[in-house]
C-alpha positions in Angstrom: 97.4 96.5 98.0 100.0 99.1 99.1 102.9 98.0 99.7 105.6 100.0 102.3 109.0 100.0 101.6 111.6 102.1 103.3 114.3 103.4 101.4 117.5 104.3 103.6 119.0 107.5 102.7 122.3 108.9 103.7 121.4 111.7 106.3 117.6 111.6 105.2 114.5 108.4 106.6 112.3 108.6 104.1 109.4 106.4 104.2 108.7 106.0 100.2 105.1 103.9 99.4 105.8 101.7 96.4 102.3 100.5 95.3 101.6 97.7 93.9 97.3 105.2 65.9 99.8 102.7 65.4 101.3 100.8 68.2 104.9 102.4 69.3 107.2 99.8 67.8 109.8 98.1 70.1 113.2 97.2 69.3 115.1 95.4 72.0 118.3 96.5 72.8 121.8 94.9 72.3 123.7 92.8 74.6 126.7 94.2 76.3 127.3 97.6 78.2 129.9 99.4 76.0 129.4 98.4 72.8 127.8 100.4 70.2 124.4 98.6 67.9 122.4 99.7 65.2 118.8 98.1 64.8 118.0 100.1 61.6 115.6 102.3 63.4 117.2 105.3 62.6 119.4 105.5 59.6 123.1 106.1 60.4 122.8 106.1 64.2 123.5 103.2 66.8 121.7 103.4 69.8 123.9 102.5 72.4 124.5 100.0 75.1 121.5 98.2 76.2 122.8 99.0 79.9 124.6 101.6 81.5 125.8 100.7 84.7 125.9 103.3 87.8 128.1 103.7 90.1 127.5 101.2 93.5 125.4 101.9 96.0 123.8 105.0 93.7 120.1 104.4 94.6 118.7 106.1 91.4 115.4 107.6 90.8 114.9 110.5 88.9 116.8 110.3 85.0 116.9 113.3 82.8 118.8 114.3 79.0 119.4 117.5 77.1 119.9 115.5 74.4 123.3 114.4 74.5 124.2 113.4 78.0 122.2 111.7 80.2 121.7 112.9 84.4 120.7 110.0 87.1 120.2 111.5 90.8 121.0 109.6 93.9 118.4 109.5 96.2 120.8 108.2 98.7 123.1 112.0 99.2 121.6 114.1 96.1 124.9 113.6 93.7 123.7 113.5 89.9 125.6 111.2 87.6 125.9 112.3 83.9 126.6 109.7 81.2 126.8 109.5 77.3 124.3 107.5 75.7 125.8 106.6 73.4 128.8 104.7 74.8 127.6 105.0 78.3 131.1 106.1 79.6 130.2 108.4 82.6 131.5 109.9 85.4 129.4 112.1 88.7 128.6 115.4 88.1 127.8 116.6 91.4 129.0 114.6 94.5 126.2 114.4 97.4 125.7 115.7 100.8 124.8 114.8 104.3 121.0 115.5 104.0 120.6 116.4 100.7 118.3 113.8 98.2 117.6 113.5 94.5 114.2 112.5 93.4 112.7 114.2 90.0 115.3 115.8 87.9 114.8 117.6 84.6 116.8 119.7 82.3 116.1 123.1 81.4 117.7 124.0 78.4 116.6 127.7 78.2 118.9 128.1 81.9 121.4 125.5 81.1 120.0 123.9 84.4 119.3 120.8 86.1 116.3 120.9 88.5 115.5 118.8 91.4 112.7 117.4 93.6 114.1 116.8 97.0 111.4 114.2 98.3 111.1 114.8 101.9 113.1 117.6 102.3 110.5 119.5 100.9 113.2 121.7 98.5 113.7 121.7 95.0 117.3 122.6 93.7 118.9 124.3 90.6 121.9 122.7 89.5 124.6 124.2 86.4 124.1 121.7 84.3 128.1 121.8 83.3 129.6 121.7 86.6 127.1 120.5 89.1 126.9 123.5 91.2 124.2 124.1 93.4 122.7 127.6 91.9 119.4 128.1 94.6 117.2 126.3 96.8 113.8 126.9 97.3 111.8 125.5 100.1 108.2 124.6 100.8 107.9 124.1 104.3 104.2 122.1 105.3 101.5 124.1 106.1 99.4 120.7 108.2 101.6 119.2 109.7 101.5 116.0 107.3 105.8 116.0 106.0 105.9 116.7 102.1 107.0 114.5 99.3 108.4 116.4 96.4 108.7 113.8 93.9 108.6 114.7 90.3 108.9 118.1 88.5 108.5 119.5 85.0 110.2 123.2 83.6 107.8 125.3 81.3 109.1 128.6 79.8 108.0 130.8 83.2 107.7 127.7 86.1 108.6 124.7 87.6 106.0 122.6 88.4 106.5 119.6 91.1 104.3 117.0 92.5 103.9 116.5 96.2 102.5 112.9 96.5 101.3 113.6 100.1 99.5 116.5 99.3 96.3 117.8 96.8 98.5 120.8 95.4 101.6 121.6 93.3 105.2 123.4 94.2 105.7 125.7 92.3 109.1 128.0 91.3 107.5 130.9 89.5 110.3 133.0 87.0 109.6 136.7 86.9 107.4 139.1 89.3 103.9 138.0 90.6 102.1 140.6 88.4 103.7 139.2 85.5 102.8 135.5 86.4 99.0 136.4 87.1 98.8 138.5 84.1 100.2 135.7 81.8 97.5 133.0 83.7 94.7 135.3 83.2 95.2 135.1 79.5 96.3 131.5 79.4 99.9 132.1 78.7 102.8 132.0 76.6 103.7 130.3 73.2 102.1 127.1 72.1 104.5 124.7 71.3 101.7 122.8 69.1 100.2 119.2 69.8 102.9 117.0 68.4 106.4 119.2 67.9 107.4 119.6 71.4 108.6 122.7 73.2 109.4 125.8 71.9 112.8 125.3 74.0 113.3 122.6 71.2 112.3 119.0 71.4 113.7 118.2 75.0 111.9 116.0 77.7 110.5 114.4 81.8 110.2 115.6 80.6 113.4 115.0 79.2 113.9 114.1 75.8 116.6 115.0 73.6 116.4 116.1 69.7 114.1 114.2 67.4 112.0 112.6 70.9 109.9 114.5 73.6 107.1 116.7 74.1 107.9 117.8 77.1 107.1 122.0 77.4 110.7 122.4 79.2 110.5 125.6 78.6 107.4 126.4 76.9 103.9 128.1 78.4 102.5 126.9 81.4 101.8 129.8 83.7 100.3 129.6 87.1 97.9 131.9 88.7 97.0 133.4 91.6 95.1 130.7 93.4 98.7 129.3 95.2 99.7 130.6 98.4 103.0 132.9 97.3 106.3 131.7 99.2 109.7 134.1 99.4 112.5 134.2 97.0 114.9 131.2 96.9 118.5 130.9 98.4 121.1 131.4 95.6 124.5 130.3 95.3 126.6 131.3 92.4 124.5 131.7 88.8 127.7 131.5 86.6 127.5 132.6 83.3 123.9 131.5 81.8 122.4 135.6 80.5 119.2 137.2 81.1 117.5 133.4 82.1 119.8 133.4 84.6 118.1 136.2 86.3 114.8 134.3 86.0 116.5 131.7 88.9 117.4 135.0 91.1 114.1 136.7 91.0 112.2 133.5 91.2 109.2 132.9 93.7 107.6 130.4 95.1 104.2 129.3 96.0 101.7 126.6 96.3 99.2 125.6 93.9 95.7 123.9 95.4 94.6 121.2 93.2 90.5 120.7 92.7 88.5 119.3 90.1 88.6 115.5 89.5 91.6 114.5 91.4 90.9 113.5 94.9 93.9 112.7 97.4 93.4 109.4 99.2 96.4 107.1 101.2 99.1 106.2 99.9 101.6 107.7 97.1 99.4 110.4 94.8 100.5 112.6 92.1 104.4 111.1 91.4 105.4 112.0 87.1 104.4 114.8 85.5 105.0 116.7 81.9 104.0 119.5 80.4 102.3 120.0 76.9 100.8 123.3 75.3 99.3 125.2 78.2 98.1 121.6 80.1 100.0 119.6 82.5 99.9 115.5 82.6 100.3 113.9 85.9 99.9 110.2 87.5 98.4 108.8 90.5 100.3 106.0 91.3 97.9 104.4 93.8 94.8 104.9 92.0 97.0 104.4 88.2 94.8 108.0 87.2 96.0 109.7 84.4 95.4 113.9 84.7 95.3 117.0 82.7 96.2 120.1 85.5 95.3 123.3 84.2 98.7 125.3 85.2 96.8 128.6 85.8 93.9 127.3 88.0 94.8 124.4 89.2 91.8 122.2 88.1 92.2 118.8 87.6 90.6 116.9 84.6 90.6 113.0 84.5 92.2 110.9 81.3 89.4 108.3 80.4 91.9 105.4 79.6 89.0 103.1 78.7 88.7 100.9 81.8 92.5 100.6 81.4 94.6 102.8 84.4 98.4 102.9 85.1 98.6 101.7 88.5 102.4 102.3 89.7 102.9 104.9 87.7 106.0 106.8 88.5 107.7 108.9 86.0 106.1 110.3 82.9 107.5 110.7 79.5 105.9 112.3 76.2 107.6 111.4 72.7 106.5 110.1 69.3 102.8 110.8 70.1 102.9 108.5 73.0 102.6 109.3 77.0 105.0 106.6 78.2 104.7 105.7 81.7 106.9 103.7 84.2 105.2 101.3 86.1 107.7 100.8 89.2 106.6 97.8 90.9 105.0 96.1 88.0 108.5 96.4 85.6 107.0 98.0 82.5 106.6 101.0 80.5 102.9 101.3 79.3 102.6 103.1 75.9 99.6 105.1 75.9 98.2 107.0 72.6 96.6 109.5 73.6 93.7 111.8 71.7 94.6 115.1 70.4 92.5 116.9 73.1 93.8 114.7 76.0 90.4 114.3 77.5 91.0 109.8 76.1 93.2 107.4 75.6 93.9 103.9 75.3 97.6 101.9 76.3 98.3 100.0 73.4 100.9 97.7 74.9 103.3 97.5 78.0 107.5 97.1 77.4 108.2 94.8 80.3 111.6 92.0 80.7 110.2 89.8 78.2 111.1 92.6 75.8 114.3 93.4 77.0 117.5 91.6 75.8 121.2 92.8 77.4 119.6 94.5 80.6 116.2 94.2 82.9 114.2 96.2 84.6 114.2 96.2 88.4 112.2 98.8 90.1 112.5 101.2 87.1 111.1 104.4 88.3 111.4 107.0 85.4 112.5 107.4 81.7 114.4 110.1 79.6 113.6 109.9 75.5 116.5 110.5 73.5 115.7 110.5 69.7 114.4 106.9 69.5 115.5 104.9 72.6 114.1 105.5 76.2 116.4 105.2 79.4 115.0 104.2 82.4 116.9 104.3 85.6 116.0 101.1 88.1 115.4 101.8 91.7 115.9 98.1 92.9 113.6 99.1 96.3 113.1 95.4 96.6 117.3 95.5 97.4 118.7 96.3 100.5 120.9 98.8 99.3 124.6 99.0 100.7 127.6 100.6 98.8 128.0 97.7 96.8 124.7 97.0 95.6 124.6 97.5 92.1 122.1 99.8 89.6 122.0 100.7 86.0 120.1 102.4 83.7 118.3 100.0 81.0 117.7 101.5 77.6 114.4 100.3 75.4 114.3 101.5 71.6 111.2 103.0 70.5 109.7 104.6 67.1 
């Protein structure tokens, strides 16, 4: 049943649909917020608080790490939050704006960036990851009529790829010229980063995992082609100091990506997480719980057979330890799901839901960022009215 829930955003109405190997081990996390605690599961390191709390009123969704720091947006006015994980001390990066929302975010190491999904302004933002300045915009106005929902995004070596979960295609930020980009599809593109290391940016994830965690290709090889319909350059603000990549953001493209194959749009919230993994993407249906390979030069959709199992929920996607795990928002779990080498199968092997958790819940948690062994999921609370004083926090889950 789909359930409607509207989430009140400063400056923005968005109408958001909440819809109802060897096993990953779980370690549950310690009590307190500040205090440091070391479960053994990696030698010489303590994990962290079990809970970081946000600031009031935040309204989180979207969570991504470069491996030290953690970013939470704010889908109330767009600010991102930056924390340590391991002491969860923290402070806002970017303050917000009238009219301005956070949904996805993901790090992109190569640029030094922080990008992000705008939901129902239809942009997606690049943001210096030190100082929180806005670096461009890019927009993707609707081409029907029906409003866009950028939700998630994932960073490969020469694109950004983000979900619209009210349409059957893909946003996409394309680095470099067009001839470049169709030349790279044609031949499938780029550098593999190999089925089980990561990304040849290094092991970063949501992708968003930090050092020893994620698969995630930020930064790696998936190229799109020239079945999109091409868009104009992007507005840019000041690039800073970030090298030739930089230049990648001021040259950068956009255009949309059709989607065909086995996916089929239908009401409700569609395609929400996604990651990226040697030359394939991996995206979620949240109202159907479908799991999907995207080829990133075509556009054709392949379903995961998950064995009679499915996902429903599913919001934001993380890849680490040879697992795909994925948030189920209004069920409260993390499902781990192993998947084959090919990606064509797989099977969840078990969900990570309150019962697991000691020194923090899960309420709403919409997505998760992998650093080394312990996810961090950020909680949405949608089933709060939210107000400035309405609390969030980000719960952590240990993993290996």
């Amino acid at each position: 049943m789909l359930h409607l829930r509207r989430i009140h955003l400063t400056g923005v109405a968005a109408l958001v649909l909440v819809l109802a190997a060897a096993p990953v081990a779980v370690a549950r996390g310690g009590h307190g917020h500040s205090h440091e605690h070391n479960h053994g599961h990696s030698p010489g390191h303590a994990h962290g608080p079990a809970q970081i709390d946000l600031p009031d009123g935040w309204q989180p969704e979207g969570i991504t790490t470069d491996g030290k720091r953690l970013y939470a947006g704010s889908l109330a006015d767009g600010a991102i939050y930056v924390a340590g994980p391991r002491d969860g001390d923290g402070e806002v990066l970017a303050p917000g704006a009238p009219g301005r929302v956070a949904v996805g975010v993901d790090y992109d190491r190569r640029r030094d960036l922080l990008w992000v999904a705008g939901g129902p302004t239809g942009e997606v933002r690049a943001q210096d990851a030190e100082s929180g300045a806005v670096v461009a915009t890019f927009s993707f106005p609707s081409t029907d009529g029906t409003a866009r929902f950028l939700n998630d995004l994932t960073v490969t070596r020469h694109a950004v790829y983000v979900t619209d979960s009210a349409h059957a295609e893909l946003a996409v930020v394309s680095f470099g010229d067009d001839d470049h980009a169709r030349t790279t599809a044609r031949h499938g593109g780029g550098d593999d980063g190999g089925d089980d290391g990561g990304d040849d940016q290094g092991d970063d994830d949501h992708g968003h995992s930090g050092p020893g965690g994620g698969d995630d290709d930020n930064g790696e090889h998936g190229h799109h082609g020239h079945h999109g319909h091409h868009g104009h350059h992007g507005h840019h603000g000041d690039h800073g100091d970030h090298g030739d990549d930089a230049a990648d953001v001021a040259t950068a493209t956009t255009m949309l990506l059709p989607l065909t194959g086995d996916f089929v749009l239908r009401d409700g919230f569609n395609l929400n997480g996604i990651v990226s993994k040697s030359h394939t993407l991996i995206a979620v249906q949240s109202n159907t719980g479908m799991l999907f390979n995207i080829d990133p030069a075509t556009g054709e959709t392949t379903l995961i057979d998950l064995g009679g199992d499915n996902v429903l929920n599913g919001d934001g996607l993380e890849l680490g330890h040879g697992r795909l795990f994925v948030v189920q928002n209004a069920d409260n779990q993390i499902s781990v799901v192993h998947l084959r080498r090919s990606r064509t199968e797989g099977r969840v092997e078990e969900t990570i839901g309150n019962d697991d958790l000691e020194g923090s819940t899960f309420d709403t948690p919409t997505t998760a960022a992998l650093v080394r062994h312990s996810l961090y999921a950020v909680n949405a609370r949608f089933g709060a009215t939210p107000s400035p004083t309405t609390p969030y926090w980000i719960t952590r889950v240990d993993v290996h």
